[in-house]
N, C-alpha and C positions, 0 to 999 in steps of 0.2 A: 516377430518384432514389428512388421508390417500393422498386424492386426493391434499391438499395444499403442503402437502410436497414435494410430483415430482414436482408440479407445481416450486415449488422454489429451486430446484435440477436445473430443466431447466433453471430459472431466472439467477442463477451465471454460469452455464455452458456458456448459451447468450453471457453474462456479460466479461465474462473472454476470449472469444473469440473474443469481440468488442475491446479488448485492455485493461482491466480493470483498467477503470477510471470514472468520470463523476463530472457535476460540479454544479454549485449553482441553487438550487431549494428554490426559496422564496416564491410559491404560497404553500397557506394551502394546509393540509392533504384532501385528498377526502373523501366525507362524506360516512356515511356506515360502511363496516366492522365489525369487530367482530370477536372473538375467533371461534363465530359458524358461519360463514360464510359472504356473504360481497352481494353486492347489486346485483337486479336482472334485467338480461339484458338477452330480446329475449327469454324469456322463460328459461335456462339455468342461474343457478350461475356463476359467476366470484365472483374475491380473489382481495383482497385490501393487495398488498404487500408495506412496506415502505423498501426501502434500506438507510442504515446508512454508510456511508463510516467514515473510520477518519476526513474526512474534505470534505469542497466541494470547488467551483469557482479553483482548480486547473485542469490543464488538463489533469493527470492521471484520476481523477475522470470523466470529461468530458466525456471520454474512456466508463467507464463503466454506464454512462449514455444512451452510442448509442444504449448499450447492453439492457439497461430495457425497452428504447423506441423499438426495435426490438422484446424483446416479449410481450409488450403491442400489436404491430400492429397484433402479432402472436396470439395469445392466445384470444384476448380482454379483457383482466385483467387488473388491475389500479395495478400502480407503482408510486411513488413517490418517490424524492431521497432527503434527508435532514442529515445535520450535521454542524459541526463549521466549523465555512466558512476561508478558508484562508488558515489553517493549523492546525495541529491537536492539539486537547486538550482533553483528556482524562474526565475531571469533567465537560466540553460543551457537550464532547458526551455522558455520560453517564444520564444526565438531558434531551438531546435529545431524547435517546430511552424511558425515563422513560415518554416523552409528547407523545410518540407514544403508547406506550400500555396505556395510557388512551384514545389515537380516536379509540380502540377495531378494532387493525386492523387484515388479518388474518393469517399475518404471516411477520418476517422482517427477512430482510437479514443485516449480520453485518461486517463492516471488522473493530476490533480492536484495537486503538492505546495502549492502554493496557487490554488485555485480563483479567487479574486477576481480576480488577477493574472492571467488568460488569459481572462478574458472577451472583453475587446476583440480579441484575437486569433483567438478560437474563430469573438465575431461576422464578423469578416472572410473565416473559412475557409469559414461559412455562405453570405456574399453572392455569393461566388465560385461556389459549388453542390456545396459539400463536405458529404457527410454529417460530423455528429458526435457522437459515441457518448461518454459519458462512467461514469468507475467510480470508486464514493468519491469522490462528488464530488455528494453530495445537493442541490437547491435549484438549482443553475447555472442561468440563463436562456437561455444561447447552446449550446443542444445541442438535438438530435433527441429523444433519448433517453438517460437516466441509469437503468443499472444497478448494483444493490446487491446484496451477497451476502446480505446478512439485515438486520433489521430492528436497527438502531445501537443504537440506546437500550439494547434487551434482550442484543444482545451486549456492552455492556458491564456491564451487568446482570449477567452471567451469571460474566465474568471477577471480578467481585467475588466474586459465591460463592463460587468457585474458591478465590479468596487468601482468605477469611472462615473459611471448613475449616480451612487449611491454619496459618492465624495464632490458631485458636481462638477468633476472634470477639472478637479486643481486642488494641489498642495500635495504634501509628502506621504510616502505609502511606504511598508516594512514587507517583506515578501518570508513566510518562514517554510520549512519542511521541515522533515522527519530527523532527517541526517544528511548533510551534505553529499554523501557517497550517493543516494537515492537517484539511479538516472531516470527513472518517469520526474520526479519531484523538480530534476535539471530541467529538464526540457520542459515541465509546465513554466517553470521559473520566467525560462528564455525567452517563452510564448511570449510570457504576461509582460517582462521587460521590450520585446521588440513592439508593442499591440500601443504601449505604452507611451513608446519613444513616434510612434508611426501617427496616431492618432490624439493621444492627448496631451500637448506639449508644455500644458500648465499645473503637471503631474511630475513626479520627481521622488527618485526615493531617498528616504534619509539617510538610512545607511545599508551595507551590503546584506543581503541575505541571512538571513538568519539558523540557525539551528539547533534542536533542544532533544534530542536523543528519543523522541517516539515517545513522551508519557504529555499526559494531561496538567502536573503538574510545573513540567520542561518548559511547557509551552506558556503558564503562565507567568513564571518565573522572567522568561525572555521578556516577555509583550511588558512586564514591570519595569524592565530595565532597559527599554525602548523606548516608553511613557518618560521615563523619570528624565533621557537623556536629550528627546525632542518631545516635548509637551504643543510643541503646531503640529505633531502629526495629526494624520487626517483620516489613516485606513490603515488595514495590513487585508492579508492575502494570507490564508493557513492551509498551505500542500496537504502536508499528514492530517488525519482523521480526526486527531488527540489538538490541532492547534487551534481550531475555532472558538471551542469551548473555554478553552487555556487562554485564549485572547481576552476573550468575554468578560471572564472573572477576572482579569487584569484592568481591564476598559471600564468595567462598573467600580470597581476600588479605587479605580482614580476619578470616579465621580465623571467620569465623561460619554455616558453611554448617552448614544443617540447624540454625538460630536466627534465621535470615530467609529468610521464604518471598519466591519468584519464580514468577512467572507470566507469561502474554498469549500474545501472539499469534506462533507463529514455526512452522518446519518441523522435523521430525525429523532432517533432512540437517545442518542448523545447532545442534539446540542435543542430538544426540544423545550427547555426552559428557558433559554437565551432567545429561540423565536418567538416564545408567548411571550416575551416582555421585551421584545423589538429590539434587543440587543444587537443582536444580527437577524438580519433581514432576510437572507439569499445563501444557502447554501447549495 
């Protein structure tokens, strides 16, 4: 178990360095595995990892699919990547990981759309003698080990800056994530609210936080109905992958682009049309 656990240290370290994303995996779990080890190739064991992202078929996930296939080619270890396909749902994925610790695999990797809600799940995949590795997903108690891209607080810290330039350092801002349950998406939030409160005091949000359930269209659906209700805002902030884009196409239909900044967190492949026409500036 010693040895599964670097093994899957490495697996999100890959992962997280591919861009951390990956996207729909429809072929079954590979056979094998096991809490006590996984199938034998070339003389030597290899490890049957399952990676569970919030969702798959988006292209953040895509991302950290390059990552699992990279240390598959490395290692020769079996990876498979499975979760609610689309966008995230919390009771999809928690029934997903619950199908994976019955193919006895020998260790998963998890990034949760709500963490609290997989604890008892994660505990169980532990007593069985499943490693578990978890991402964005700070604090959990039922893991081996929890890996973080950077220190939350100050990335969100930092996406504040971003929008503070770009709004001039005054008027109303909308903050959104994925899912409110999302504790990276918290604590960038918090970041971004204290950075806020600390430095830009002619900044203000219009209203609480926001949340559109992890799709592209969630997200533009809200930023419409943010638009419509304070027409002086001035910026929003998009946590999830899927909100920038969904801002964007909110912000140009009301005819305001380039008079509301957007920002956060997303990939070039996704909101590359909103950067060639200055929509958003800074992801």
């Amino acid at each position: 178990m010693k040895k599964a656990s670097l093994l899957l240290a490495a697996l999100m370290l890959v992962s997280l360095l591919a861009g951390c994303g990956g996207g729909k995996q429809d072929s079954a779990p590979p056979a094998g595995g096991g809490g006590n080890g996984g199938a034998e190739s070339s003389g030597s064991k290899t490890y049957v990892i399952a990676n569970t992202p919030k969702c798959v078929g988006i292209s953040w996930w895509d991302r950290m699919k390059v990552g699992n296939d990279r240390f598959v080619e490395t290692t020769g270890n079996e990876v498979y990547q499975v979760g609610p396909a689309g966008q995230s749902d919390t009771a999809v994925q928690v029934s997903t990981v619950e199908d994976v610790i019955s193919t006895g695999v020998d260790a998963i990797t998890v990034i949760p759309s709500d963490p609290d809600a997989l604890e008892t799940t994660l505990a169980k995949a532990r007593r069985e003698g499943i490693v578990v590795i978890s991402h964005e997903a700070e604090g959990m108690e039922n893991v081996d080990y929890d890996i973080e891209a950077f220190v939350n607080a100050d990335y969100g810290a930092h996406m504040m800056d971003v929008l503070a330039a770009e709004m001039g350092e005054e008027g109303g801002y909308c903050i959104m994530m994925g899912m409110l349950t999302m504790s990276s998406h918290q604590q960038w939030t918090a970041g971004a609210i204290a950075r806020q409160e600390e430095k830009y005091p002619n900044m203000y949000q219009v209203c609480e936080s926001q949340a559109q359930g992890g799709s592209q269209e969630g997200s533009y659906k809200v930023a419409k109905e943010v638009i419509a209700s304070y027409p002086d805002i001035k910026g929003f902030i998009g946590c999830d992958m899927v909100n920038p884009p969904g801002i964007a196409m909110a912000v140009e239909e009301a005819g305001k682009a380039g008079q509301i900044a957007v920002t956060g967190t997303c990939l070039v492949s996704v909101a590359g049309d909103y950067l060639n026409s200055g929509t958003i500036k800074t992801i």
